[in-house]
PyMOL commands that place a pseudoatom at each C-alpha (Angstrom):
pseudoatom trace, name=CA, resn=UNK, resi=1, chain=A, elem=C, hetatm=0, pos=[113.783, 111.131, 96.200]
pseudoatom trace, name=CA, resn=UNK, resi=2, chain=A, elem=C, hetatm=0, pos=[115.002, 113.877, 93.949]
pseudoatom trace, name=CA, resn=UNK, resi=3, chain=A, elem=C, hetatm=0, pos=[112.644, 116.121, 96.639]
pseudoatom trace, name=CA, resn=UNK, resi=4, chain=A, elem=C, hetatm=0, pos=[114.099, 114.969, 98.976]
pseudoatom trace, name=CA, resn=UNK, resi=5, chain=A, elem=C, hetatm=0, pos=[117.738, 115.481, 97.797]
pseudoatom trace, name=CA, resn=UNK, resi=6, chain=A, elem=C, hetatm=0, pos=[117.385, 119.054, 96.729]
pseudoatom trace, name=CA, resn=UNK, resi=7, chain=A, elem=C, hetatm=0, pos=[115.579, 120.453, 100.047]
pseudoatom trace, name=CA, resn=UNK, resi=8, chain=A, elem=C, hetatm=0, pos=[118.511, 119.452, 101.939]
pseudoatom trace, name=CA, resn=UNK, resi=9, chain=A, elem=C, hetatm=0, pos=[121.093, 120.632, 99.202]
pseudoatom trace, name=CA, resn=UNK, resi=10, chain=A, elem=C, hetatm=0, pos=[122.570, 117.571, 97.861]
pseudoatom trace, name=CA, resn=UNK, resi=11, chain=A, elem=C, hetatm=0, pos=[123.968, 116.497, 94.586]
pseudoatom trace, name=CA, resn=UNK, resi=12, chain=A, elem=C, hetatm=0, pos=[123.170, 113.132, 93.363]
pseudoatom trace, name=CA, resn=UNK, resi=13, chain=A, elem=C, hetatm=0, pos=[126.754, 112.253, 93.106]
pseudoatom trace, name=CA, resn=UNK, resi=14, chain=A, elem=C, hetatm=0, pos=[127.316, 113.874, 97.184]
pseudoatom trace, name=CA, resn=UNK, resi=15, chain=A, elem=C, hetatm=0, pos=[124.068, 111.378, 98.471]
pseudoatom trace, name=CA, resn=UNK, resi=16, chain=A, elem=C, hetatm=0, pos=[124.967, 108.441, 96.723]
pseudoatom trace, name=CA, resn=UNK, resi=17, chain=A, elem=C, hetatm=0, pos=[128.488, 108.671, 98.145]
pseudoatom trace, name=CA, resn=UNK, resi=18, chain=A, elem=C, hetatm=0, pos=[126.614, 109.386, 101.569]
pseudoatom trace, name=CA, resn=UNK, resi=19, chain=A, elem=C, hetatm=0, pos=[124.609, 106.036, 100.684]
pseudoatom trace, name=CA, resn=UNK, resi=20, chain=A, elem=C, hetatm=0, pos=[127.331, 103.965, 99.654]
pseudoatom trace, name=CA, resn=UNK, resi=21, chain=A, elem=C, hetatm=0, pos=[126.379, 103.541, 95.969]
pseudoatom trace, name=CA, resn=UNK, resi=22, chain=A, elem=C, hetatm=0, pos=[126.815, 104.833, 92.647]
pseudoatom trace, name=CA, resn=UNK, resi=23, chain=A, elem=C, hetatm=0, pos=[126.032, 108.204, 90.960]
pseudoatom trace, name=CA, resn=UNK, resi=24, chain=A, elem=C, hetatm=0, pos=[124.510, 106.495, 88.391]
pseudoatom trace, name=CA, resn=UNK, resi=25, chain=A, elem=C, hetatm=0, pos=[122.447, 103.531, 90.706]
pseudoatom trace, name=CA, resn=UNK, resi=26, chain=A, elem=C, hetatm=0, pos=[121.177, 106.693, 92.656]
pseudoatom trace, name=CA, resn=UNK, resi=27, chain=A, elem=C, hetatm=0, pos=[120.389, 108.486, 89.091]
pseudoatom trace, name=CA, resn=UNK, resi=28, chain=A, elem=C, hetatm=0, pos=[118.840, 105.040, 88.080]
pseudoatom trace, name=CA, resn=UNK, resi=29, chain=A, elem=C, hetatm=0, pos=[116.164, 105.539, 91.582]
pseudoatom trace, name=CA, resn=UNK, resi=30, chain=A, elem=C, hetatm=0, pos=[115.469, 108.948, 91.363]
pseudoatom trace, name=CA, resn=UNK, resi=31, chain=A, elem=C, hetatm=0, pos=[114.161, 108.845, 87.516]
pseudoatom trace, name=CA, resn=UNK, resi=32, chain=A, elem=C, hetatm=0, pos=[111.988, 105.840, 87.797]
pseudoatom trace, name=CA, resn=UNK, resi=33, chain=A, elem=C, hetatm=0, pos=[114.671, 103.474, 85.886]
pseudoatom trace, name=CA, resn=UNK, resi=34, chain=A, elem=C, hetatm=0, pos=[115.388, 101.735, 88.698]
pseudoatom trace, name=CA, resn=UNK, resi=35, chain=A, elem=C, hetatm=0, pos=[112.644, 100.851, 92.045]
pseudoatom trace, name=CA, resn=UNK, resi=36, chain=A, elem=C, hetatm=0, pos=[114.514, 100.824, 95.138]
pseudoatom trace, name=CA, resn=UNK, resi=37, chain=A, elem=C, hetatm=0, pos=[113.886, 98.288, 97.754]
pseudoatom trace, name=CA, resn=UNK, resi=38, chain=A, elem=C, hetatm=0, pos=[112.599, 99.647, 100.887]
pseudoatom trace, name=CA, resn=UNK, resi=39, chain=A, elem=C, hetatm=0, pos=[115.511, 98.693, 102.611]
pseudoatom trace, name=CA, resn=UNK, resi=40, chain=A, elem=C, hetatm=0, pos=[117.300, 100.987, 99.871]
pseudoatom trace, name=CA, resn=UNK, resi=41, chain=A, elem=C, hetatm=0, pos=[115.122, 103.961, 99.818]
pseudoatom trace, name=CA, resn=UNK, resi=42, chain=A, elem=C, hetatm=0, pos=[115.621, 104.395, 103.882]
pseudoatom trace, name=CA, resn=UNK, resi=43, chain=A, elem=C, hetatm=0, pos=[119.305, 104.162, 103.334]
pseudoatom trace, name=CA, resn=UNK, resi=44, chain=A, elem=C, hetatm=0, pos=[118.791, 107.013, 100.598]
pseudoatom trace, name=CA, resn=UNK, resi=45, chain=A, elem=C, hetatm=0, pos=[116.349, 108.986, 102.314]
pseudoatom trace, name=CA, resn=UNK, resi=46, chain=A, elem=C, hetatm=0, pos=[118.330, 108.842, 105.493]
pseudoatom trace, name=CA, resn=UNK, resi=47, chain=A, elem=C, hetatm=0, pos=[121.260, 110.440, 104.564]
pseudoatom trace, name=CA, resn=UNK, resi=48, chain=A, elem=C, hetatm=0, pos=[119.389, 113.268, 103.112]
pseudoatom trace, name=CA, resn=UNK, resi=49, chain=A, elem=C, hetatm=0, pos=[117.928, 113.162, 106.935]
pseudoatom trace, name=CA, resn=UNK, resi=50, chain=A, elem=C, hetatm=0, pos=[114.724, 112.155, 106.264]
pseudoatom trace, name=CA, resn=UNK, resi=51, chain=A, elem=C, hetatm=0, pos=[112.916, 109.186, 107.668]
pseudoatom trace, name=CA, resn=UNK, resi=52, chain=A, elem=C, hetatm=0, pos=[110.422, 106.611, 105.976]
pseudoatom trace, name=CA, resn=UNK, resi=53, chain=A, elem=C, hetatm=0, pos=[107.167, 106.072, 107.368]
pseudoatom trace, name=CA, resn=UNK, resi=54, chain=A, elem=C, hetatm=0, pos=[104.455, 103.436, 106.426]
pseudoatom trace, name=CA, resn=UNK, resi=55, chain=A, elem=C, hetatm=0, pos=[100.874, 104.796, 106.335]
pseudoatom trace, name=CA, resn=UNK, resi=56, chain=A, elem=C, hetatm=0, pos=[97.899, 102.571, 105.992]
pseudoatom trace, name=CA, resn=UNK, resi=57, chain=A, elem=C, hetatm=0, pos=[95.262, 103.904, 104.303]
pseudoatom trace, name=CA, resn=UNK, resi=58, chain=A, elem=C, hetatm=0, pos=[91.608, 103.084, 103.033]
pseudoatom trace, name=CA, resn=UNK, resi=59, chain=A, elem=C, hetatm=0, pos=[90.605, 103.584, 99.467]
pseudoatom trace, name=CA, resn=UNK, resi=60, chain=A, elem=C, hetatm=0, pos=[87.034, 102.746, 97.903]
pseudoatom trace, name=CA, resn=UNK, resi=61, chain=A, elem=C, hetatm=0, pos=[87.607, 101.848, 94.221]
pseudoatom trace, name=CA, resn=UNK, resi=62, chain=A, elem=C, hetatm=0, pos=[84.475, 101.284, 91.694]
pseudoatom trace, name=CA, resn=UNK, resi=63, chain=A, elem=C, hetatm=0, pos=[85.497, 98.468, 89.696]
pseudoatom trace, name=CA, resn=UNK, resi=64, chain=A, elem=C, hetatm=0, pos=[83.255, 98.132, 86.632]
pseudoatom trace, name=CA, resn=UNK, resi=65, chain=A, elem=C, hetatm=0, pos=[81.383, 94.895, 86.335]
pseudoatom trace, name=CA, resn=UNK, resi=66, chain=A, elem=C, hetatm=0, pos=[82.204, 93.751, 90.011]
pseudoatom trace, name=CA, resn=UNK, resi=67, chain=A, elem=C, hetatm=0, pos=[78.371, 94.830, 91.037]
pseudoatom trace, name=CA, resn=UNK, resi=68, chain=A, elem=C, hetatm=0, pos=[76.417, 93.006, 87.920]
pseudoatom trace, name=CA, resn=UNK, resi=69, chain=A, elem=C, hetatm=0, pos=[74.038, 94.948, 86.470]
pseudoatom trace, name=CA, resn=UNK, resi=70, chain=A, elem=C, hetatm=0, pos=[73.228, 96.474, 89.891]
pseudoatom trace, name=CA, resn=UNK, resi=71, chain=A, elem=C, hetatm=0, pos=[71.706, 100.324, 89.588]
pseudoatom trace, name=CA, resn=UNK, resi=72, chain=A, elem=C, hetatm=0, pos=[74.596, 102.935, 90.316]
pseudoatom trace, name=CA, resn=UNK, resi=73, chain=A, elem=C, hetatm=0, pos=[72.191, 104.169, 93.396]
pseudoatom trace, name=CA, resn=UNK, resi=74, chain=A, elem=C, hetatm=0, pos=[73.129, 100.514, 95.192]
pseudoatom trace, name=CA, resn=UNK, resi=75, chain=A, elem=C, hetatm=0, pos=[76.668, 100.773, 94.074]
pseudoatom trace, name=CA, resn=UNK, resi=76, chain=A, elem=C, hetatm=0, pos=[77.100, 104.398, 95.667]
pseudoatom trace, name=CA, resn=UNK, resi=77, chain=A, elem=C, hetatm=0, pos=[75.135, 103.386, 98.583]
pseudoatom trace, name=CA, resn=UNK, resi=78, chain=A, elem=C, hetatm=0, pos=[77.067, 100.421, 99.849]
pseudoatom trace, name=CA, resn=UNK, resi=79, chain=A, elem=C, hetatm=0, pos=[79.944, 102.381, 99.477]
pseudoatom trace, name=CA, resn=UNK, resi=80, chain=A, elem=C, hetatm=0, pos=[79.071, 104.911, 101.447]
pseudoatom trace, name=CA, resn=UNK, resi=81, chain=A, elem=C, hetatm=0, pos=[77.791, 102.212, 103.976]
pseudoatom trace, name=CA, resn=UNK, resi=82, chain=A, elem=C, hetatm=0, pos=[81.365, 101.143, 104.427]
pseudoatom trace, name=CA, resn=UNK, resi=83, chain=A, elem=C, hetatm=0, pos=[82.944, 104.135, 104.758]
pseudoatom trace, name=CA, resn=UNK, resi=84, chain=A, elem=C, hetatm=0, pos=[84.742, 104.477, 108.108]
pseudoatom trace, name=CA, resn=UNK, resi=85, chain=A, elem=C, hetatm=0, pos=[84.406, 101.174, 108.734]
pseudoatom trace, name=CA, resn=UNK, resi=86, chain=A, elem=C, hetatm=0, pos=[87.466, 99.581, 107.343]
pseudoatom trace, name=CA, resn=UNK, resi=87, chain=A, elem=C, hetatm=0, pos=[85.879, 97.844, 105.143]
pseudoatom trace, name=CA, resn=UNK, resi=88, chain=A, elem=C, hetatm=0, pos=[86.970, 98.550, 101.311]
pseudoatom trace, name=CA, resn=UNK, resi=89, chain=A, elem=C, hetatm=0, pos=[90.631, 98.291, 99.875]
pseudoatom trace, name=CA, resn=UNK, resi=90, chain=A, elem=C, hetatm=0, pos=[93.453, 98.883, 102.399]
pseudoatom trace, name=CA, resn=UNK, resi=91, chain=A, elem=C, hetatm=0, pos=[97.132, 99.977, 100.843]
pseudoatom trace, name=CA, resn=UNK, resi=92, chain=A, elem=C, hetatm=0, pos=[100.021, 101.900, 101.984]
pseudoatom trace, name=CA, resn=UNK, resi=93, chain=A, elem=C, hetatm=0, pos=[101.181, 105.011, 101.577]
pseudoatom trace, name=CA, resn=UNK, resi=94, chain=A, elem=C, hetatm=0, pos=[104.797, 105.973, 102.257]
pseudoatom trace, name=CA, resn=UNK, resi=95, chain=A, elem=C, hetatm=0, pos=[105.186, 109.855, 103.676]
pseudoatom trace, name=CA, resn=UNK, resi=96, chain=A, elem=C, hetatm=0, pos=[108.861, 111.849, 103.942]
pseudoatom trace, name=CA, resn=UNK, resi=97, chain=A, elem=C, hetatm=0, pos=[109.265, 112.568, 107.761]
pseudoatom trace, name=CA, resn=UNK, resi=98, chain=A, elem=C, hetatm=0, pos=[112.349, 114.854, 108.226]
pseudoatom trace, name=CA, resn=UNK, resi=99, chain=A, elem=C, hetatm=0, pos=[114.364, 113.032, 110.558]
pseudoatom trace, name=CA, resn=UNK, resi=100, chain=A, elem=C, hetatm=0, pos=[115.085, 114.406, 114.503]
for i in range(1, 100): cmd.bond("trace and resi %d" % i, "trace and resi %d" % (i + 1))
show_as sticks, trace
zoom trace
């Protein structure tokens, strides 16, 4: 957020009076004291004219112990197997889209 805010030349006290909230809730978001809902974070980002967008995205993560014993070789190799395939752990990433 605090990116956000100072490539489009805004205080913290100017957006959170843009956003409707206080200085110090807005404070609170930017420094990791407080997690914004998403619902939050678009009102933030929004009226430093940036938009939120969900991105999926695939990630292969080696989790000791979940192969048993098997040789790193098999481990590496059904990884590989899946990749592009969809198969593997799926999160989402959230980008900065300047709004317009």
């Amino acid at each position: 957020m605090e990116w956000a805010r100072r490539a489009v030349g805004l205080t913290q006290g100017e957006l959170a009076r843009r956003a409707h909230m206080s200085r110090p809730s807005s404070s609170a978001y930017e420094n990791g004291r407080k997690a914004p809902s998403l619902e939050t974070l678009e009102q933030l980002l929004g009226e430093a004219g940036f938009d939120v967008e969900a991105v999926p995205r695939v990630a292969f993560v080696d989790v000791p112990g979940s192969w048993s014993g098997a040789p790193r070789a098999d481990v590496d190799a059904a990884v590989a197997a899946c990749r592009g395939t969809g198969v593997g752990g799926v999160g989402v990433g959230l980008e900065l889209v300047r709004a317009g």
